[in-house]
C-alpha positions, 0 to 999 in steps of 0.5 A: 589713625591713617589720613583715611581712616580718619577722613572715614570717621569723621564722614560716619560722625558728622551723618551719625550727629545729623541723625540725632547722635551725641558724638561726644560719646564716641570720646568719653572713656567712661562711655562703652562704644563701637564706630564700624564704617564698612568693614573697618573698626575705626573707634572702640572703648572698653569699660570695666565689666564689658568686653568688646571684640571685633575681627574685620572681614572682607565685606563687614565685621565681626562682633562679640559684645560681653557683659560680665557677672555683675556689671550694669551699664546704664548710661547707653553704649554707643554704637554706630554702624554706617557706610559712607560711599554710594554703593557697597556691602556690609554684613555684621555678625554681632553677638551680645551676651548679658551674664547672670545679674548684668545689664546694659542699656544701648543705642545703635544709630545705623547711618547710610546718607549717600546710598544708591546701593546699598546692602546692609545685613546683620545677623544678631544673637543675643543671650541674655542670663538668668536676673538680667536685662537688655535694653536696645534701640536702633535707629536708622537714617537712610537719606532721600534716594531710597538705595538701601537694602536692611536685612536685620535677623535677630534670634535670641533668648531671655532668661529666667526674670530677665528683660530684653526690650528692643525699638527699631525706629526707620522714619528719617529719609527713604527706607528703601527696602527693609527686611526685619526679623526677630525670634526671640525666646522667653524663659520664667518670668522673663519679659519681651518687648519688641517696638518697631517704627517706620515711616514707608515714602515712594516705593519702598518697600516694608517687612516685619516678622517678629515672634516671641516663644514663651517658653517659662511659666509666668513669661510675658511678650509683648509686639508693638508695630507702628508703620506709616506708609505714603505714595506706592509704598508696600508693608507686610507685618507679621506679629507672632506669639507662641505661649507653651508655658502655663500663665504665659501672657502675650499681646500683638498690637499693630497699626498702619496708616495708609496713604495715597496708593500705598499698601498694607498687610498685617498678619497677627498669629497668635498660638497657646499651647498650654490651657493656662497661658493666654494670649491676645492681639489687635490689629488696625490699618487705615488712614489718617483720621480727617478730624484730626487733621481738620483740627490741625488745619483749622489752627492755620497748619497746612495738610503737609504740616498736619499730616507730618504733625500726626505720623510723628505723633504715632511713631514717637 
């Protein structure tokens, strides 16, 4: 590595440790990895059964994940993704492809702690193959000025009694603005899970659209969103499912929990095609309950503590 490439790395690491991270992944050969700071590729690993490639481009990086035949990787792949300096832009174009019989597990930590403007956008397909599963979790850390844009779109198809469960997670520093969407296909028997959670402070600002199709008979979808929001803070959450295939079930949970001038909007569509799939949704927004908080608080914690105490405990 160049002076600073090296000196880019270690910045990325050290944000990518204080949000929660395991850098001693990034060393383990057995360990599947990618660390993108920017538009340059400064760490990757390959195990056996897992093929990863990465083209740089003038403003972020291209990225095709492969999971062969056969392969499961359990123990998480790491991947970080993160931009250092104040300002900037990076646009990720990543595919994964999970062949017939293959798995992975995966944790994605996405790090911008120094951001006044930032741009962030990522445009994710996933192809997930017949027996198969995918499991992935991203988790953000924006740091306190809220200079971020998030513009995550994800589209993809889980096949035939397959998994795909995916937790997006932005509760760490400001979110500044977010801007978040899945679509997501479901063959037979293949199963969706789709969980997001974020903690909304100041004026940030929040949007969610997640949409499962069942397209198999026998498909399962499931969208849980968890958004909690402070001082003038703004969300809009809409949670859709579209049931075409015959004993298709799908469910939409949302709850948002309203503070101070805060405010939220939740939209749960739900739509059934065929007389045999059934679908069904709730949706809650509201504040935080005062006897819970009068419990905390009679135990000697102060309403900062209990309130911070409370949101943790629903975006777990």
């Amino acid at each position: 590595m160049s002076t600073n490439i090296l000196n880019e790395y270690q910045a990325l690491m050290e944000a990518y440790e204080k949000n929660g991270g395991n850098i001693g992944e990034f060393a383990n050969p057995n360990i599947p990895s990618i660390v993108i700071g920017g538009n340059k590729v400064l760490g990757k690993n390959q195990i056996k059964g897992l093929i990863i490639h990465s083209v740089p481009t003038s403003n972020g990086v291209d990225v095709k994940i492969t999971v062969k035949s056969g392969t499961k990787v359990l123990y998480p792949m790491a991947l970080c993704f993160g931009v250092i300096p104040k300002e900037g832009t990076q646009i990720i174009n990543m595919e994964t492809t999970i062949e017939n019989n293959a798995g992975m597990n995966a944790i994605s930590h996405c790090v911008f702690p120094n951001a006044e403007h930032i741009v962030h956008k990522m445009n994710y397909k996933i192809n997930i193959g017949q027996n198969s599963f995918f499991r992935y979790k991203e988790i953000h850390f924006h740091g306190s000025k809220g200079g971020v844009e998030v513009i995550p779109y994800t589209k993809g198809t889980v096949g035939e009694n397959s998994l795909f469960i995916s937790t997006f997670t932005l509760k760490e520093g400001r979110v500044g603005k977010l801007d978040i969407k899945y679509d997501i296909d479901i063959m037979k028997k293949g199963k969706l899970e789709l969980y997001s959670k974020v903690w909304a402070k100041e004026d940030d600002k929040v949007q969610i659209e997640e949409k499962g199709n069942l397209q198999g008979d026998e498909a399962r979808a499931l969208i849980k969103s968890r958004v909690v929001l402070e001082d003038e803070a703004k969300s809009k959450v809409l949670s859709v499912v579209n049931a075409y295939a015959p004993y298709s079930r799908g469910h939409v949970d949302c709850t948002e929990i309203v503070q101070d001038n805060a405010v939220a909007e939740a939209i749960p569509i739900v739509r059934v095609f065929n007389h045999l799939a059934k679908v069904t949704h709730e949706a809650a927004i509201g504040s935080i309950d005062s006897k819970e908080l009068e419990t905390l608080e009679a135990r000697g914690l102060s309403k900062e503590e209990a309130v911070k105490i409370i949101v943790e405990g629903l975006l777990k």
